[in-house]
N, C-alpha and C positions, 0 to 999 in steps of 0.2 A: 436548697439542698443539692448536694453534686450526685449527681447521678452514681446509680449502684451500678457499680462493675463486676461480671465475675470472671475467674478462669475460665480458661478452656474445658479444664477438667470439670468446676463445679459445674459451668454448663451441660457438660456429656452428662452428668449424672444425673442432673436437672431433669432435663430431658428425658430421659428413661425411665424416672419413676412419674413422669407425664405419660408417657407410653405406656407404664405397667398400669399406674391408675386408669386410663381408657381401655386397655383391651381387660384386665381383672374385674373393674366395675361396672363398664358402658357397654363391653363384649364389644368393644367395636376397636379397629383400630388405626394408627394416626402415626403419618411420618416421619423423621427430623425435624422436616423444614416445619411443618403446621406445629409442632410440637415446639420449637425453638422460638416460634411467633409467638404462641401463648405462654410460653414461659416470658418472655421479652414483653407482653404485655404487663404482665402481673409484675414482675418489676416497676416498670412502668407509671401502673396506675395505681398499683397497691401497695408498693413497697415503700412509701413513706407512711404507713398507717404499722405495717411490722416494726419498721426503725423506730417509727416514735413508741411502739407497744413498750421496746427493747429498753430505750431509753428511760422509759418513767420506769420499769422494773431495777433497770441498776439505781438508778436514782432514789425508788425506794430502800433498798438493798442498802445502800450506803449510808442511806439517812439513818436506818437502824442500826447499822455497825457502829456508825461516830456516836449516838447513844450509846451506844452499850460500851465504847471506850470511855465518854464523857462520865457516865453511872463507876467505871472501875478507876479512874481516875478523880473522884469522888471518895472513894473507898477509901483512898490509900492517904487521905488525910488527916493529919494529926490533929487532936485535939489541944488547943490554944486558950489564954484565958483572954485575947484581943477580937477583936471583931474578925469579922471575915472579909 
């Protein structure tokens, strides 16, 4: 898998709600740099378990949609007095 990149931006903002999650829930709080490292970790180590989470969701998502075109394209068949 290729490594997850993010912006700059999503970084800052990553970051920060790392920051808010420490000091709102842990009362404690935590700077860029440490906050950048464990954002960078969770990447890292966990973010093939998100991607694949992502992945089997679209995947099911799809599978029901081409059902439900295959079911309305079904529909829209005429009755014939030949086989099918």
């Amino acid at each position: 898998m290729k490594p997850i990149k993010f912006s700059r931006d999503e970084t800052k903002a990553m970051v920060a709600e790392i920051q808010d999650y420490f000091r709102l829930e842990l009362d404690q709080t935590i700077g860029q740099m440490p906050a950048e490292m464990l954002m960078t970790f969770f990447a890292e180590k966990m973010g093939a378990y998100y991607y694949n989470r992502g992945l089997h969701d679209a995947q099911e998502l799809l599978r029901k949609k081409l059902e439900s075109i295959s079911d309305a394209l079904y529909a829209l068949e005429q009755p014939t007095k030949g086989a099918r």
